[in-house]
C-alpha positions in Angstrom: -12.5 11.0 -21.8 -8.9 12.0 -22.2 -7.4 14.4 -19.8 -5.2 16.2 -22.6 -2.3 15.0 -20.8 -3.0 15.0 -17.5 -1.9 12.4 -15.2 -1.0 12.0 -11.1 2.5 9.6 -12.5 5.8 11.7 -11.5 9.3 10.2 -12.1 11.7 12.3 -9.6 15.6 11.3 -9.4 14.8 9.7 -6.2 11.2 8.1 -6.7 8.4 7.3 -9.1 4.5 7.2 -9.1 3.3 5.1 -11.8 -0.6 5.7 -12.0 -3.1 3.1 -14.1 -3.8 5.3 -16.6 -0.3 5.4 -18.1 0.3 1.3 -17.7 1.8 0.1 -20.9 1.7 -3.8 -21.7 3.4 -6.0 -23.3 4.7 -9.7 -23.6 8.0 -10.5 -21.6 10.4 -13.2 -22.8 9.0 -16.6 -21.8 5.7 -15.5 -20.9 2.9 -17.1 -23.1 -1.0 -16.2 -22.7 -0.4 -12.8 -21.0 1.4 -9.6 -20.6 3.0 -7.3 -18.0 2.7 -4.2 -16.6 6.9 -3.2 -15.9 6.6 -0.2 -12.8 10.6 -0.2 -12.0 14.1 -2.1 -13.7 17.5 -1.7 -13.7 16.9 1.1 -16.6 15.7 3.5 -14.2 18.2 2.8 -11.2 16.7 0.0 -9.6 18.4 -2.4 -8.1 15.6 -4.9 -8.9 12.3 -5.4 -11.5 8.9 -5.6 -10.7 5.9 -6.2 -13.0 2.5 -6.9 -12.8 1.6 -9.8 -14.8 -2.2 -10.7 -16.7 -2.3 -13.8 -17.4 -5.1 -15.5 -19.3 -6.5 -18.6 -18.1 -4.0 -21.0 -18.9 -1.5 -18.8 -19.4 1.9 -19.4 -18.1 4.9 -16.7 -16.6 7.7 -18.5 -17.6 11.2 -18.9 -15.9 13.9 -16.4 -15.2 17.3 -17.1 -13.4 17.2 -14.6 -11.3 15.3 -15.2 -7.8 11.4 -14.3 -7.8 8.9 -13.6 -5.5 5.2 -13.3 -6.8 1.8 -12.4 -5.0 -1.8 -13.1 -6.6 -3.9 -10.1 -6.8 -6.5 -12.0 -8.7 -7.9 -15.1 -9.8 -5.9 -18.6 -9.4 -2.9 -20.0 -10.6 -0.7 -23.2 -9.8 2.9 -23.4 -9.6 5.1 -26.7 -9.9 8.4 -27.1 -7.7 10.1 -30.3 -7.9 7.4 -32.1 -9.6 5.3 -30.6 -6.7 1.9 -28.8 -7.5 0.6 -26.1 -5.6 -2.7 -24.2 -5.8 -2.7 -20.7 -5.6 -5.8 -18.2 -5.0 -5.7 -14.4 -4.4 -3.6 -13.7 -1.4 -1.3 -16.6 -2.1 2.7 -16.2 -2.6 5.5 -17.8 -3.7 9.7 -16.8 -3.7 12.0 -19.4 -6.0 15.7 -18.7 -5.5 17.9 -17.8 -8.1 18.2 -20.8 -11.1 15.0 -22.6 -8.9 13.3 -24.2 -11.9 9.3 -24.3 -11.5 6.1 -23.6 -13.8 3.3 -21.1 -13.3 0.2 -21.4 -14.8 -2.8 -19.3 -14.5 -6.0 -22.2 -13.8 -7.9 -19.1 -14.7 -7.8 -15.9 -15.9 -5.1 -14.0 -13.0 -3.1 -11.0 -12.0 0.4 -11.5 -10.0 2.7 -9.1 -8.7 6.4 -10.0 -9.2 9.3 -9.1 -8.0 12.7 -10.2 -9.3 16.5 -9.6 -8.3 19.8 -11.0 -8.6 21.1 -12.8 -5.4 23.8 -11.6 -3.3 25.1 -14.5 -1.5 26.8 -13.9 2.1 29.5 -15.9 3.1 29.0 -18.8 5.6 25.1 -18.2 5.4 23.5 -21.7 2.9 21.2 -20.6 -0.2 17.9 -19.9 0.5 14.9 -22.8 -0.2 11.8 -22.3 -2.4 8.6 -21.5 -0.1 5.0 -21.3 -0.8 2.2 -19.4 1.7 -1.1 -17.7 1.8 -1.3 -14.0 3.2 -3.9 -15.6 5.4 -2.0 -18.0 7.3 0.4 -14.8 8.6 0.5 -13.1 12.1 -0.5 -9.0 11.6 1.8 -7.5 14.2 1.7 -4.1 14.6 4.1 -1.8 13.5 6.0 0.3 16.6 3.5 -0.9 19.1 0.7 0.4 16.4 -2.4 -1.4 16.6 -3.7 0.4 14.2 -0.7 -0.5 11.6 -0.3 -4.1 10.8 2.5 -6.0 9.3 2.6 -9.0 7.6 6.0 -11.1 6.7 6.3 -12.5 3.3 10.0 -13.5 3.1 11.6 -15.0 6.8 13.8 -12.3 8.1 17.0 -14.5 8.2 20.5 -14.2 6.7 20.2 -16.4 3.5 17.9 -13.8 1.9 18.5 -10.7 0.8 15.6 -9.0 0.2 12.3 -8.6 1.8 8.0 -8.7 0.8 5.5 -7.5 3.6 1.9 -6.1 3.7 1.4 -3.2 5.6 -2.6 -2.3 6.4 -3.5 0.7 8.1 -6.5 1.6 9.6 -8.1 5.3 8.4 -6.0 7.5 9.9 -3.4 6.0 10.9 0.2 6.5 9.6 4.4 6.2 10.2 5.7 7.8 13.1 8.5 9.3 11.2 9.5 10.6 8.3 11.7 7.7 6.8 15.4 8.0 5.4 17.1 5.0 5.1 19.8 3.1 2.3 17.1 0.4 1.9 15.1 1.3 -2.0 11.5 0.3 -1.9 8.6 -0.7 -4.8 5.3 -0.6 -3.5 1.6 -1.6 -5.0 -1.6 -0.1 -3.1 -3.6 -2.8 -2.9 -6.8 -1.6 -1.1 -7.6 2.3 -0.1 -5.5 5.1 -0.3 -3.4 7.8 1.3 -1.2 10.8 1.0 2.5 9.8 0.6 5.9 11.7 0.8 8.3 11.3 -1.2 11.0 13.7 -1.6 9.9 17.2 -1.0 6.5 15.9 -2.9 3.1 15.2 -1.5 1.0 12.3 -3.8 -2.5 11.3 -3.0 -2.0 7.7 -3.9 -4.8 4.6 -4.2 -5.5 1.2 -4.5 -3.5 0.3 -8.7 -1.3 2.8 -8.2 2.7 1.9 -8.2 6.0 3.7 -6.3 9.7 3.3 -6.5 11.6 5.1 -3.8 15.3 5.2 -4.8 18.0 4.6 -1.9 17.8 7.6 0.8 14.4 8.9 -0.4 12.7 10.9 2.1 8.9 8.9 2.4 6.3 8.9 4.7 2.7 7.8 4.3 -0.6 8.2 6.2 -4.5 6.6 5.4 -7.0 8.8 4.3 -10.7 7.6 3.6 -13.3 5.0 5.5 -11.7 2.0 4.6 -8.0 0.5 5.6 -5.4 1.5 3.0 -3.3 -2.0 2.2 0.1 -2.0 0.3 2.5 -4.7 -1.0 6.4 -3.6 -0.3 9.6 -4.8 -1.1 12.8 -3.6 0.1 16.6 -4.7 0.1 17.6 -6.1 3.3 20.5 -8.6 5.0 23.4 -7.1 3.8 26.2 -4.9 3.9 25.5 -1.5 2.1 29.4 -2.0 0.5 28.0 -5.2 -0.6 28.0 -5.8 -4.7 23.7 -5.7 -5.1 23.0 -4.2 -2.2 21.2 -0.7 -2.3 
């Protein structure tokens, strides 16, 4: 039934909840059997885009200049680097660097979660490579000395890239030690569970489909409410000088 109205999404200056119910699709340029799901872009003050694509089987994303980093949520896809194939189930990823040519193709019926930005090169530091991994395959190490908050690396924290993908999982109860204020802007996906989270002066209960932007400086803090672990996907800026042209 309609709500009249009603929903949890909130776009603040500084941060944005973007709830299921108010997901609009449509086709992006390039993409063929499929549509996405746009939570943040440049249009509201981001200094990056991220999407959730659908992708019918045999459906294909299409190429984009800038550098990409995608995660299956569901179903299986392959990608082609260099006349390389690589199958991909949920949990798998993949980061191209910016003008990295390569095809993805949904082998059947899939959800991704992209993320795409424009590269700040640092001088003296080489180009980053084009990578492939599974979630799986990953060390959990906890967060703090946390056990009970687990971190998984995406993207290798070295100089030649600029911008960072982790999983965080935390067990029911559990959540940051602080109250977070940083330069760094975020876009996060709940994956599995759910939680209260700060942002601003504003207190969200958030779960698993729901999306959040948090804008350079954002207060933000979260903690895992339920009986099961509550699992996000995060992105953040990272590697480079806050004066530096991109960086956030």
């Amino acid at each position: 039934m309609h709500k009249l109205g009603e929903t949890r999404s909130k776009l603040r200056q500084d941060h944005l909840l973007q709830t299921p119910d108010t997901f609009v699709r449509a086709a992006l340029p390039g993409m063929q059997g499929g549509v996405g799901i746009v939570h943040i872009a440049p249009a509201a003050g981001a200094g990056f885009a991220q999407y959730t694509a659908e992708l019918e089987a045999g459906g294909q994303l299409g190429n984009i200049t800038a550098q990409r980093f995608f995660y299956v949520l569901t179903g299986a896809a392959e990608i082609v680097i260099d006349s390389v194939t690589y199958s991909l189930r949920a949990g798998s990823f993949a980061y191209l660097p910016q003008g990295q040519a390569h095809d993805v193709t949904a082998s059947e019926a899939a959800r991704l979660a992209v993320i795409e930005k424009t590269y700040v090169p640092l001088e003296g530091v080489e180009s980053p490579k084009a990578f492939v991994g599974h979630e799986s395959e990953l060390t959990a190490m906890a967060l703090g000395g946390d056990e009970d908050l687990r971190v998984r690396v995406m993207i290798p924290d070295a100089p030649w890239h600029d911008f960072a993908v982790n999983t965080m999982t935390y067990q029911p109860g559990a959540a940051l030690s602080m109250v977070e204020i940083h330069v760094m802007e975020h876009g996060l996906l709940m994956l599995e569970g759910g939680g209260i989270y700060r942002l601003g002066d504003d207190w969200y209960p958030v779960t698993a489909g729901d999306f959040i932007w948090m804008a350079p400086y954002c207060p933000q803090w979260f903690g895992a409410l339920g009986k099961v672990p509550a699992k996000y996907l995060i992105y953040k800026d990272w590697n480079r000088h806050p004066l530096a042209g991109g960086a956030r």
